[in-house]
N, C-alpha and C positions, 0 to 999 in steps of 0.2 A: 211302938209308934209314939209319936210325941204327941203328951198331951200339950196344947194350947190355952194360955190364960187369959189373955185379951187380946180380941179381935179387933178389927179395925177396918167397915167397912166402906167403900167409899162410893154415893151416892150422886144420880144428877138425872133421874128422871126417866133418865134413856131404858128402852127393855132388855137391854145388856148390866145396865145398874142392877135392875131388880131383879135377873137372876144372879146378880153377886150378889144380893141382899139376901135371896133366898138361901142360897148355898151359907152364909154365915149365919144364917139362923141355926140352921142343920148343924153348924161344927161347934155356935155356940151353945147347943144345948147337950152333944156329945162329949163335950170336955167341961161344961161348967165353967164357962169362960167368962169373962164382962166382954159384952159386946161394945165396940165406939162406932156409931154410926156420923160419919162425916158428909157434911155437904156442903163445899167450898163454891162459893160467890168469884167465877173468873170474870171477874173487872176488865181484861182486856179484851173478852168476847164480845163486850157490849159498847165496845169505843163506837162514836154517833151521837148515844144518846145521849150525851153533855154537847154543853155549846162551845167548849173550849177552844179556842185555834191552837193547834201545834202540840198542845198537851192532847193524852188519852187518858180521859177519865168520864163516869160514868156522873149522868144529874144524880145529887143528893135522894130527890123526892124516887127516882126508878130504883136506888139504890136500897132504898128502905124497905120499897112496894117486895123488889126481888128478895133480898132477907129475910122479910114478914113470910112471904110465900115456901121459901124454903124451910123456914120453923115450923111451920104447920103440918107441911108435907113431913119435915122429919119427925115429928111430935105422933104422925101414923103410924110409922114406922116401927117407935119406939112404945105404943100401945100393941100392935101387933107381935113384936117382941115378946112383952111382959105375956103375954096371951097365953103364947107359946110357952111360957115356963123360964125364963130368961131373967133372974130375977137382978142380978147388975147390966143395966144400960145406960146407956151415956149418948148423949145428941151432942154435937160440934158441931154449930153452923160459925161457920164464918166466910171472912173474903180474903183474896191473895189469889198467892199462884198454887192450883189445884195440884201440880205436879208435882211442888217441893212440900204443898201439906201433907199430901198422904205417903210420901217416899221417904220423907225426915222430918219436917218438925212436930205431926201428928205422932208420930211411933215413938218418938222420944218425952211430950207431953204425959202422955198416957201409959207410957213403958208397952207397946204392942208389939206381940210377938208373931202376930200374921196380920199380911194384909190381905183382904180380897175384893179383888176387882172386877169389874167388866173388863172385856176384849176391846170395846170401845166403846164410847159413849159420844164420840164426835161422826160429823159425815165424812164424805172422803173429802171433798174439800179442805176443813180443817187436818185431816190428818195428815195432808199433801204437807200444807204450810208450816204446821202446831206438832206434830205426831204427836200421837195419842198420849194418854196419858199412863196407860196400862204399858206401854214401850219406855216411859223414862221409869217408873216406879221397879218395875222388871228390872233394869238395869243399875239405880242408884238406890234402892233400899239396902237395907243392913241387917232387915227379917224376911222371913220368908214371905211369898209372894203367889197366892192361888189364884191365877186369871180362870174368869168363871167366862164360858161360851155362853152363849143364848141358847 
């Protein structure tokens, strides 16, 4: 079996996140892995809250507020982590597009050799329009890829 050395999980709230969260706790503590907990700011979920005409982009001040929120939340995560015996963690919060951070340019920052996901983390709505994110990652990553069910 192969052992895994850094993980890379990818976060967003949803109870499909957090049992990909769990699951890579599980695998980083069976391999000794450095866990990357990522939680990517999609800017274009949130087009409205700026005043922009014609452009989509997010106000400054919700942009911040959303970030702040997301640091904190990751910052649980990654004391939960350490808890567990997990003793390299790494928090990524940032903003972009969620689907090429955790498929390529997250895996290649950090050199990850798994990713794991949720099955979704969006409603059906968005996955009508968006498809999911667990479906492009699936398809354009270049490591392995464990979508975790709820």
């Amino acid at each position: 079996m192969k052992k895994y050395q850094k993980i890379l999980v990818g976060v967003d709230g949803s109870p499909q996140a957090h049992a990909a969260f769990e699951r890579a706790l599980e695998l980083a503590k069976q391999n000794d892995a450095t866990l990357i907990i990522a939680s990517i700011l999609n800017a274009d979920k949130y087009v409205g809250m700026g005043l922009a005409l014609g452009a989509s982009y997010i106000n400054k001040a919700a942009e911040v507020d959303l970030l702040d929120r997301l640091q904190d939340s990751g910052q649980v995560l990654v004391s939960q982590a350490k808890r567990l015996g997990i003793e390299d963690v790494i928090l990524e919060v940032t903003q972009g597009n969620s689907k090429t951070a955790l498929a390529e340019d997250l895996v290649v920052k950090y050199g990850a050799d798994l990713i794991v996901i949720g099955a979704t983390g969006t409603n059906m709505v968005e996955r009508v329009l968006i498809g999911s994110n667990a479906h492009f990652v699936v398809q354009h990553a270049r490591v392995d890829v464990l979508v975790v069910r709820e």
